[in-house]
C-alpha positions in Angstrom: -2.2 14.5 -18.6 -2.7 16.8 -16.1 -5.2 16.4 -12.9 -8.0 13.9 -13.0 -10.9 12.8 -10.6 -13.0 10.2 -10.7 -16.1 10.8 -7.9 -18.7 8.4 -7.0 -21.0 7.0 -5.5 -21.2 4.1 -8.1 -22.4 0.9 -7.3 -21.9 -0.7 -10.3 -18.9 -3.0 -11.2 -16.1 -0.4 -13.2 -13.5 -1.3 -15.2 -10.3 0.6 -16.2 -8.1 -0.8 -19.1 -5.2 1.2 -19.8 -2.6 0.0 -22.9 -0.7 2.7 -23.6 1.2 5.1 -21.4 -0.5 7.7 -19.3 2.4 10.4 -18.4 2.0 12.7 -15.0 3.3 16.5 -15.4 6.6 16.7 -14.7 5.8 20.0 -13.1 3.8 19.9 -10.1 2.1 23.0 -10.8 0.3 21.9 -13.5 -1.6 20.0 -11.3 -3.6 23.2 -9.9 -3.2 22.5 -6.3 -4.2 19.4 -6.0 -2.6 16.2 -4.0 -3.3 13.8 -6.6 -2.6 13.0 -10.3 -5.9 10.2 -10.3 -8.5 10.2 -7.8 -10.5 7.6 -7.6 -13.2 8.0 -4.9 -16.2 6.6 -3.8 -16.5 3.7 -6.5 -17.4 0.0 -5.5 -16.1 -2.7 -6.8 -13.4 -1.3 -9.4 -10.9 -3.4 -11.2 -7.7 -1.3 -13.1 -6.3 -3.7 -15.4 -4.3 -4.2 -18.6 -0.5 -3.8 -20.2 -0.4 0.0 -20.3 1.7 2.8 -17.9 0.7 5.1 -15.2 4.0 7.0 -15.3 3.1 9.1 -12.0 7.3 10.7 -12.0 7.7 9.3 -8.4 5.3 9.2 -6.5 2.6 6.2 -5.3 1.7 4.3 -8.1 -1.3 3.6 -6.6 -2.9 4.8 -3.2 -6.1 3.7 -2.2 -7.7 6.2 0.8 -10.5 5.9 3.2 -13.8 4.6 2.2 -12.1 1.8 -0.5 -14.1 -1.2 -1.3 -13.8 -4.1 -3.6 -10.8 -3.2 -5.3 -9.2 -5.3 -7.8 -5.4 -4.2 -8.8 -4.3 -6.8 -11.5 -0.6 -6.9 -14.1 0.4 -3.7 -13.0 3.8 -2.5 -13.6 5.4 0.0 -11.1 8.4 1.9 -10.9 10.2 4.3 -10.0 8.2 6.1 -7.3 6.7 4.8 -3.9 4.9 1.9 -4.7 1.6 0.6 -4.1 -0.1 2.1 -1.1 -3.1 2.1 1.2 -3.3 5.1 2.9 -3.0 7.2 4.3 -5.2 7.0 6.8 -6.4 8.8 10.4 -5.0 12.4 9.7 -9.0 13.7 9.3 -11.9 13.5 11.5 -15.0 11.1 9.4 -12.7 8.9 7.8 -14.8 5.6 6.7 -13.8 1.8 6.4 -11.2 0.5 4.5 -12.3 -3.4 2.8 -11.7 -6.1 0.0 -8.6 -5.0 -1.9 -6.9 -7.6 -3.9 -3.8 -7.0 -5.7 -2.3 -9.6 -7.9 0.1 -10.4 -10.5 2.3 -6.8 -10.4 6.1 -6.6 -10.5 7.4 -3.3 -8.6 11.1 -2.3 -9.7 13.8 0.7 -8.2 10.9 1.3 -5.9 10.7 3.1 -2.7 8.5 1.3 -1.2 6.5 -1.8 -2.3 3.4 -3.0 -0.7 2.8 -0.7 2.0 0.0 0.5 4.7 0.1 3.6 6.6 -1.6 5.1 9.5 -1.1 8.4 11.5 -0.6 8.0 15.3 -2.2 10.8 17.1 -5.3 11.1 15.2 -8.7 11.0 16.3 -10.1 8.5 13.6 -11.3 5.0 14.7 -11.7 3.2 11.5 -10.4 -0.4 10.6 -8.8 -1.5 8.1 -9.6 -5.0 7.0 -9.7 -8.0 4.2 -6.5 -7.0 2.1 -4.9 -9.7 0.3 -1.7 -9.4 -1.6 -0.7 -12.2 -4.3 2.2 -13.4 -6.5 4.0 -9.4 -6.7 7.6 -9.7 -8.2 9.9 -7.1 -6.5 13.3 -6.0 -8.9 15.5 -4.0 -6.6 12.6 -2.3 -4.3 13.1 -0.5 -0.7 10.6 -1.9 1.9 8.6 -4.2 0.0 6.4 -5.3 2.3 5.3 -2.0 5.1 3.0 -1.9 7.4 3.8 1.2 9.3 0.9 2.6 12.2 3.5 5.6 12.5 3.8 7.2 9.7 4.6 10.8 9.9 6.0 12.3 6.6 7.8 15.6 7.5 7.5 15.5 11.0 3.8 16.9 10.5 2.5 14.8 13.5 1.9 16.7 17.1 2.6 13.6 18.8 4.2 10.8 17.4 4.4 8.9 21.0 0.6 8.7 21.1 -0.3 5.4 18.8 -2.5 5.1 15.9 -6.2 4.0 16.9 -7.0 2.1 13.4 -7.4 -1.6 13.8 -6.0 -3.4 10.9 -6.5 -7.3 10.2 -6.9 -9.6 7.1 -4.2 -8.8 5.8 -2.3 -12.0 3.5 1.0 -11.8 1.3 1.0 -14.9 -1.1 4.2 -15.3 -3.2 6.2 -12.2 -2.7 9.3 -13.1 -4.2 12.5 -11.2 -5.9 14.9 -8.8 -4.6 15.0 -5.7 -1.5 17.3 -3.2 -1.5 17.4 -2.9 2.1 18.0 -5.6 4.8 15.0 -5.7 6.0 12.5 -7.1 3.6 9.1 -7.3 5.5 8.5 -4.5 8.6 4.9 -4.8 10.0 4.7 -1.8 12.9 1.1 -2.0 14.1 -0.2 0.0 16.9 0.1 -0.4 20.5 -3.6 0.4 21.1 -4.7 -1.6 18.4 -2.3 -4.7 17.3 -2.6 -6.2 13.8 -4.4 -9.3 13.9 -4.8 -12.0 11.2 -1.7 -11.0 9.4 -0.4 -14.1 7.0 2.7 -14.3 5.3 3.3 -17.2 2.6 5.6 -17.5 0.2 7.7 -14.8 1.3 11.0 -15.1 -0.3 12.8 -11.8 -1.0 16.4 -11.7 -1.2 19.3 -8.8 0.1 22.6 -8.8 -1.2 22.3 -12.5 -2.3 21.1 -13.4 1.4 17.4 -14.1 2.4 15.6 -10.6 3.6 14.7 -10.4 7.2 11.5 -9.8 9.2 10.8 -7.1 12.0 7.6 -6.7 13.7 6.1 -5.1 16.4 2.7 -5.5 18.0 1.6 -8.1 15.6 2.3 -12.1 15.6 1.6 -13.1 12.0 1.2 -16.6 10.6 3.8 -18.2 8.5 3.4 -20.0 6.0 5.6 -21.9 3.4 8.4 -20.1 3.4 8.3 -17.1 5.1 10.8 -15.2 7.1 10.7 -15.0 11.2 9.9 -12.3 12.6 12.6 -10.3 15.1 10.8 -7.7 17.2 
């Protein structure tokens, strides 16, 4: 299926139920220029659901951009490709709000990524980032499963990296994260300098490396443990 976008506003509740498998070009160019293969934008309170395939040939499985609100993600199965994302956010001027996402009950596998937020550093935008709750995501095999990172800067498009990203994110809760990483360090949170991370919770985190429990790094963010959870090294 080739390039598809879904525009708002709606206000209404929306549903998307997909049961069978909905393949991406394998060729980039049949997507006539554009960034994405689904766009979702400006819709309130949408829910994708059911047992079917996004097969997106490696890239996000999901991204959610600026403006998202009330989003429900529910049994989704990911993999290959980069994961479930929000973001990015901060490369343009006017960017708006970023609220209520829930995603529950997925399993991510031979990922690049897992559950991950990213920000651009040197960027004008202001907006926060706020009420995003992750819950009971099986991880098979998957680089960074848990990423916040305030500096991202694919390609080394940024003008300065040294300058730190001015979106505020807090709210943010991983319940039952469990399964396996396939790199050491299962949970990086990098929040901004500017702007920590604030009400960050982590419970029920128990990803294993090599056989060995995954460890935590973060910088400019104190989250709250709970159950088990890994400690943070800066």
């Amino acid at each position: 299926m080739g390039a598809v976008e879904i525009r708002g506003p709606c206000k209404a509740p929306i549903e998307i139920e997909v049961d069978g498998t909905i393949k991406a070009p394998i060729n980039l160019a049949d997507l006539n220029g554009t960034e994405q293969w689904i766009k979702i934008q400006y819709v309130d309170f949408l829910t994708i659901s059911g047992h079917g395939v996004f097969d997106g040939q490696g890239d996000d499985c999901i991204s959610l951009g600026d403006g998202t609100k009330n989003v429900t993600v529910e049994n989704l199965y990911c993999g290959p490709g980069h994961g479930i994302s929000v973001g990015s956010l901060g490369k343009f001027p006017n960017e708006e709000p970023v609220e209520g996402l829930f995603v529950k009950s997925c399993t991510l596998t031979n990922t690049a990524f897992g559950l991950r937020i990213k920000t651009w550093p040197d960027t004008p935008s202001t907006i926060t980032v706020s009420d995003l709750h992750f819950q009971d995501i099986l991880m098979i095999n998957v680089k960074n499963p848990v990423f916040i990172d305030q500096e991202y800067c694919p390609w080394n498009q940024c003008t300065n990296k040294q300058n730190p990203s001015k979106i505020k994110i807090s709210k943010v809760t991983f319940k039952n994260i469990r399964g396996t990483s396939a790199t050491q360090e299962g949970v990086i949170l990098n929040c901004s300098s500017v702007v920590p991370c604030e009400g960050v919770e982590l419970t029920d985190v128990t990803l294993k490396f090599n056989g060995a429990a995954a460890m935590a790094k973060c910088v400019n963010v104190k989250p709250l443990l709970r159950g088990k959870a890994p400690i943070c090294t800066p």
